[in-house]
matplotlib code that plots the C-alpha trace (Angstrom):
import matplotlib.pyplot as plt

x = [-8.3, -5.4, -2.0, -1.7, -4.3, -2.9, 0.1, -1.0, -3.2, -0.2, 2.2, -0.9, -1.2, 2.8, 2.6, -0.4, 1.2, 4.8, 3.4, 1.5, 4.3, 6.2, 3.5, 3.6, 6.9, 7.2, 4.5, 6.2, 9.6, 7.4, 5.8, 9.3, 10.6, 7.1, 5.0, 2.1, 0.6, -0.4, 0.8, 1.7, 3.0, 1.1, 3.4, 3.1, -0.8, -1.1, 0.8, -1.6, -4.4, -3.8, -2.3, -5.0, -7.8, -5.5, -4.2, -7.2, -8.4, -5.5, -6.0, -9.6, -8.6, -5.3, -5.1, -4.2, -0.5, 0.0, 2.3, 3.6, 1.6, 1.9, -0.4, 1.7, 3.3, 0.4, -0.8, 3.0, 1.7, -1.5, -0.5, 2.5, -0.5, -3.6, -0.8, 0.1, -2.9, -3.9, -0.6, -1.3, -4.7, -4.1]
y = [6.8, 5.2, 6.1, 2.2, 1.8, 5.0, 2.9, 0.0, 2.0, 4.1, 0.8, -1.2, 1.8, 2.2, -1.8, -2.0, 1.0, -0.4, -3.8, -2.4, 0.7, -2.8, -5.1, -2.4, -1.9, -5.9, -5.7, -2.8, -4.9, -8.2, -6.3, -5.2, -8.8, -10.8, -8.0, -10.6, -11.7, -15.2, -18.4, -16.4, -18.0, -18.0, -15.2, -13.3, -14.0, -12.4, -9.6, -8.7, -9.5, -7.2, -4.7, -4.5, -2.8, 0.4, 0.4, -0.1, 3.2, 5.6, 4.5, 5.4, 8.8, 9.0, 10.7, 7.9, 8.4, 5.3, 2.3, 4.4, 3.8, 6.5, 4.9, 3.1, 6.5, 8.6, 5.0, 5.4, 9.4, 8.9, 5.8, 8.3, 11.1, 8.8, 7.6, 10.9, 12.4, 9.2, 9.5, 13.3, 12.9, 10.4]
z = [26.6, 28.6, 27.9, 26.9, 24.8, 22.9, 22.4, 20.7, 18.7, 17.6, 17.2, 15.2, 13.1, 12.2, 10.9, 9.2, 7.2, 7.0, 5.6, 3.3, 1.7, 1.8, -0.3, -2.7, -2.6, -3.7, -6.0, -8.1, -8.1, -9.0, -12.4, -13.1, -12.9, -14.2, -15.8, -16.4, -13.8, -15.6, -13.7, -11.1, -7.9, -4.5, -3.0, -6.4, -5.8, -2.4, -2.8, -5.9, -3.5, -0.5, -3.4, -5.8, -4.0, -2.9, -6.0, -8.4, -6.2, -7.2, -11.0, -11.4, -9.7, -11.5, -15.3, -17.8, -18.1, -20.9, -20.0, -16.6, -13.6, -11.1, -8.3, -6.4, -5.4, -5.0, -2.5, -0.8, -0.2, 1.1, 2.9, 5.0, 5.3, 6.9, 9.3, 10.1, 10.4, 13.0, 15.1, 15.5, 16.7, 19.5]

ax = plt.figure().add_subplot(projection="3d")
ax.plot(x, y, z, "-o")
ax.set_aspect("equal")
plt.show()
């Protein structure tokens, strides 16, 4: 594999993950601000969109901890340890 193609991998692979720590980043500060996602605007809509699936995963493997949900940081872990793991392989 070129030296190039190494590069964009590596620079795709440090945005995608950026973008998403940051959509979940917004989408914790959003259920802080509107908890309920009813007559929620179109931004409010995509973040919950491109959020929910990663998300949804960590809760069904996440103990029920009440009203505090805990998956956004376990997502924010594995999100740092796939990118890792990607940049030290190429």
């Amino acid at each position: 594999m070129s030296i190039e193609v190494r590069l964009f991998i590596a620079q795709f692979v440090n945005i995608l993950a950026e973008l998403l720590i940051l959509a979940i980043f917004v989408r914790v500060i959003l259920s802080w601000i509107r908890p309920v996602q009813v007559n929620a605007g179109k931004f409010s809509m995509f973040i919950i969109e491109i959020t929910e699936p990663i998300l949804q995963f960590f809760r069904k493997i996440l103990p029920k901890t009440g009203m505090l949900d805990l998956s956004p940081i376990v997502a924010f872990l594995a999100i740092e340890l796939i990118r890792t793991l990607i940049l030290n392989f190429l």
